[in-house]
N, C-alpha and C positions, 0 to 999 in steps of 0.2 A: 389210329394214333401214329403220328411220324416219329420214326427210329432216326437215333444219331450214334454215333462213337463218343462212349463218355469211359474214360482213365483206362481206355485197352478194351471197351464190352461193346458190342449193340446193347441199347438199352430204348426202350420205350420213353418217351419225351413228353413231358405233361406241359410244357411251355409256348404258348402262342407267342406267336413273331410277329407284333404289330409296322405295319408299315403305312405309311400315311399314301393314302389313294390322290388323284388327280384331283386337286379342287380342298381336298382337306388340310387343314392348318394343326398345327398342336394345340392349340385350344379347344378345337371342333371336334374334332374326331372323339371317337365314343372308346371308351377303356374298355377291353371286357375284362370279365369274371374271371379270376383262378392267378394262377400263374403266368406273367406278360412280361415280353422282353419290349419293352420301351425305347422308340427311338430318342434320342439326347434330348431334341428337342420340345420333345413331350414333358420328359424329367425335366428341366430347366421350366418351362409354361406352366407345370403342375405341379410341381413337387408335394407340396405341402397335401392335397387331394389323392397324389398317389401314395402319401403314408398311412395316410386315415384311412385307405380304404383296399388294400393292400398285404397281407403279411407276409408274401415272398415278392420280393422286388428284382425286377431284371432291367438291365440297361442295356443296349446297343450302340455302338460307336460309328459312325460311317471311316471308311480309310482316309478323308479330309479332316476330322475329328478326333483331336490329341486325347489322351486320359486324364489331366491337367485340371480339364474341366469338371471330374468326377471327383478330384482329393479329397473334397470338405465330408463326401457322403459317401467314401469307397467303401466302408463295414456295413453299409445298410442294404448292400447287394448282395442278391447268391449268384448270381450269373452277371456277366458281364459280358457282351458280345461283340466281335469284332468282324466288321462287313470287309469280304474279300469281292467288289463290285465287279467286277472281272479276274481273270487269272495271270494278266499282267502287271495289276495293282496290287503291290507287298509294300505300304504304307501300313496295312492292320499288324504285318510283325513286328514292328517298331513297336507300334502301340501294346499290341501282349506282350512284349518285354519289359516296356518302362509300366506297366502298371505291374506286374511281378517285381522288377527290383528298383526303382524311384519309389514305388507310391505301396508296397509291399502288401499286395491285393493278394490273399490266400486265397479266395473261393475259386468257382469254375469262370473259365474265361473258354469261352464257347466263338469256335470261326463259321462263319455264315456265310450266305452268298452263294461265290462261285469258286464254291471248295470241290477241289480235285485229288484224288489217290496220292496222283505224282508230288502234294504240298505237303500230306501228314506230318511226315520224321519233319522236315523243314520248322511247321507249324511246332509242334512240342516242343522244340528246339526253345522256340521263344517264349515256351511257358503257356502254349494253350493245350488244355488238358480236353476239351470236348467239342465233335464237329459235326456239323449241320448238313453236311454233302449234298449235292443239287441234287435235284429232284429227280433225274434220270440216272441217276450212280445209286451203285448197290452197296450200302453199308457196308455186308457181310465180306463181301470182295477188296472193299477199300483196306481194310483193318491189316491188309498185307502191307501199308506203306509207310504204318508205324515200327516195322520189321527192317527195312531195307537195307540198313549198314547196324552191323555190330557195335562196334567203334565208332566217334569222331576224334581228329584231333583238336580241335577248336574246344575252347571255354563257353558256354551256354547257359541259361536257364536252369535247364535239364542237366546239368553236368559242369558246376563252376569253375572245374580245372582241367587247364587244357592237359591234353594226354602223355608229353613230354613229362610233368610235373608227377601225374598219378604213378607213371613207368618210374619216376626215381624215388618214388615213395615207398615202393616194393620192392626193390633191386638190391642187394647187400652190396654193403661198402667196399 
């Protein structure tokens, strides 16, 4: 079973990462069984077939795919996944942001792809709480990069007010 970082842990990961092969369409392609993180296009072709048949539903966004498209049906997800297609594509932290405060998506918003150490703190920044790390990085090792700075001074996700404001909130007059 493949491990990810889910709220600060390794954890074993019961979710299959469907992705459409050469030649398959989202109509075509075969659902499986259990827990599926669905590419958009799948959800949009199927939806109605993937509630019937379904009781935990996962979505996938690619980094050209806004969260916009999800509004209607954002509480019908546990996971919500955002593709980092390479490491110099951060189009998916937009996306974990505005599905955390436009579209006020509580569950896991899970980064996939081509997640690297050096993105974690970055990542949580924007509200993604669970990560799928390539397939040759060590979990156990990554979980250093949810560590890396103490402090920000910037307003985030993770930390609504920038650090100026917190400082005069505790400081006596």
């Amino acid at each position: 079973m493949p491990r990810i970082i889910r709220n600060g842990s390794v954890v074993d990961d019961d979710w299959q990462l469907l992705r459409l092969a050469e030649g398959e369409t989202a109509a075509s392609v075969v659902l499986p069984a259990g827990p599926v993180l669905l590419p958009l296009a799948v959800w949009l072709a199927r939806r109605d077939e993937v509630i019937a048949c379904h009781d935990r539903i996962g979505v996938w966004l690619d980094s050209d795919e806004g969260p916009e498209m999800l509004a209607g049906d954002i509480d019908r997800f546990a996971v919500i996944g955002v593709n980092f297609p390479k490491f110099t594509d951060g189009r998916s932290y937009s996306s974990a942001r505005l599905l955390r405060e436009r579209h006020r998506y509580a569950g896991e918003i899970r980064a996939i792809g081509d997640v690297l150490q050096d993105q974690l703190f970055y990542m949580r920044r924007c509200g993604i709480d669970a990560y799928a790390l390539r397939a040759d990085k060590d979990p156990e090792k990554a979980l250093a990069g949810l560590s890396v700075f103490s402090e920000s001074y910037q307003a985030a996700v993770d930390q609504p007010l920038p650090l100026f404001q917190r400082r005069n909130a505790v400081e006596p007059a």
